[in-house]
C-alpha positions in Angstrom: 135.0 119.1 114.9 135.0 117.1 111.2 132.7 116.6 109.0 131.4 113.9 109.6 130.6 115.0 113.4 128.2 117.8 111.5 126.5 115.5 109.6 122.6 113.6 110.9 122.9 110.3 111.5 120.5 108.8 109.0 118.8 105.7 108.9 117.3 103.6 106.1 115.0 100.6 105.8 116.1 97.3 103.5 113.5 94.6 102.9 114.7 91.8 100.7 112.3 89.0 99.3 112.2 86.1 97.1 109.0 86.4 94.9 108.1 83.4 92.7 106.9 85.4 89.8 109.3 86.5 86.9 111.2 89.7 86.6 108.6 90.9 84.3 105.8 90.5 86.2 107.2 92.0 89.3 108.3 94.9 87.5 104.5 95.3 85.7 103.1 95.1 89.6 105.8 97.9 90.4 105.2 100.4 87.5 101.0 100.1 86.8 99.2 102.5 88.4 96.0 100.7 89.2 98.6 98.1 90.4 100.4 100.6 93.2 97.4 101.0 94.3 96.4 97.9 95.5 99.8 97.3 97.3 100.6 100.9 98.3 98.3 103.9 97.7 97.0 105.4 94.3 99.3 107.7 92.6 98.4 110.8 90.8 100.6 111.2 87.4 102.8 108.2 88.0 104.7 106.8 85.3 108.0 104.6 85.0 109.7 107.6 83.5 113.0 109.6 84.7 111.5 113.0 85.7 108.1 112.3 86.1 107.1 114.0 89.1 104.0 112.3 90.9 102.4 112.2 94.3 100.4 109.9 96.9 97.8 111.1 99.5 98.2 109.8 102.4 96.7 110.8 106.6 96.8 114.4 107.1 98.8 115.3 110.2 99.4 118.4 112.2 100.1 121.1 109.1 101.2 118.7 106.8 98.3 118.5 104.4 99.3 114.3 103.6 100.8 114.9 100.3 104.0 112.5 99.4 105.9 114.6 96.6 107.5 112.2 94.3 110.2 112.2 91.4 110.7 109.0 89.7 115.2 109.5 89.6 116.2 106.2 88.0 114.7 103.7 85.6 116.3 100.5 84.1 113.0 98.7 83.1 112.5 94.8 85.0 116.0 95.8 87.1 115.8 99.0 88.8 112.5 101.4 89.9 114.4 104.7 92.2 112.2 107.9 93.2 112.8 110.6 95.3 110.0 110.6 98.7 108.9 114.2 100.0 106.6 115.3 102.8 106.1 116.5 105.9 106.0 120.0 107.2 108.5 121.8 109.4 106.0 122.7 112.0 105.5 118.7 113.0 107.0 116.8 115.2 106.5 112.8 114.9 103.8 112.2 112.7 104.5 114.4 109.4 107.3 115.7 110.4 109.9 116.7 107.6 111.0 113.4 105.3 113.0 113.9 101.9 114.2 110.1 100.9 115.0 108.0 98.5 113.6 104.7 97.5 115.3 102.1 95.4 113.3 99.1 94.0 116.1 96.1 92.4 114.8 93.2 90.9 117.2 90.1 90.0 116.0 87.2 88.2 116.8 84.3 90.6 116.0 80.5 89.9 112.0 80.3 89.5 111.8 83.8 90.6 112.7 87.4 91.3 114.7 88.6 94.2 113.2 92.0 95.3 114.9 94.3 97.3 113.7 97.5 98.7 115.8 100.2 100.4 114.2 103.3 101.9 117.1 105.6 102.4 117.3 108.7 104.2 115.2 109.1 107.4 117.5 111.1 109.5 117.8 110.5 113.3 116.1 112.2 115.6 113.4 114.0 113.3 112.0 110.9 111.3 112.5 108.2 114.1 108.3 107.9 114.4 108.1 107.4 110.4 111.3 105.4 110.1 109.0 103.3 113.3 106.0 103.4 111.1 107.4 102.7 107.9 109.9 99.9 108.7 107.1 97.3 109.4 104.8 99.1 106.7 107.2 98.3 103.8 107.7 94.3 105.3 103.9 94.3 104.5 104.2 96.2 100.9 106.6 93.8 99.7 104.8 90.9 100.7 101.7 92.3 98.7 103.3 93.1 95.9 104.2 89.3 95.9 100.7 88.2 96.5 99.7 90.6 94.0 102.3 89.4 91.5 100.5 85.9 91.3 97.6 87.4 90.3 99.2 89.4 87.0 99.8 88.2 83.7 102.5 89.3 81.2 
């Protein structure tokens, strides 16, 4: 058997979006607290800063207690936003089971705009098929809120 026989088949959700609004802006509605949680939920100890661990609370399920564990993993300020995405707990199935991913935020300037891209990588097959379901159409909706939410900022 190789290697790659052993491995989970993982899965990961890409949204891509023009957003009239300039780089900076976009990136200010990415990296504000008070901001993240209009479009997403409120973090606890967020900020744009490689190593800063943070969380979100989010619907208790089963034993998992709700918690998102987050580690902000990558920061290039108005290009790139990339933390880490724990929770779960092993005794779920479906709802809160088990989930350690990876999302990336890129922002190119593009003609009267920003091109946002989001990729939520990791959600491995069978275990996280009900979030990878839950979250696919979620994130279509965060990104579009971000961009509503993007008109309403100033630099």
């Amino acid at each position: 058997m190789t290697d790659t026989a052993l491995k989970p088949r993982t899965q990961d959700i890409e949204v891509d979006a023009f957003l009239p609004h300039a780089p900076a802006i976009v990136w200010k509605t990415l990296t504000t607290s008070e901001l993240i949680g209009r479009w997403l939920m409120v973090p606890t100890g967020f900020e744009p800063v490689k190593g800063k661990h943070f969380t979100f609370q989010t619907t208790p399920g089963g034993a998992w207690d709700g918690v998102i564990h987050l580690q902000v993993l990558d920061v290039v300020p108005h290009e790139r936003l990339v933390y880490s995405w724990k929770g779960g707990h092993d005794a779920n199935e479906g709802y809160g089971s088990p989930l350690d991913t990876v999302v990336t935020w890129t922002l190119t300037p593009a003609t009267g705009g920003t091109r946002l891209r989001l990729v939520h990588a990791g959600f491995i097959a069978p275990r996280n098929d009900v979030a990878f379901q839950k979250m696919s159409g979620g994130w279509q909706h965060v990104v579009q809120n971000v961009g509503k939410l993007s008109g309403e900022v100033s630099e």
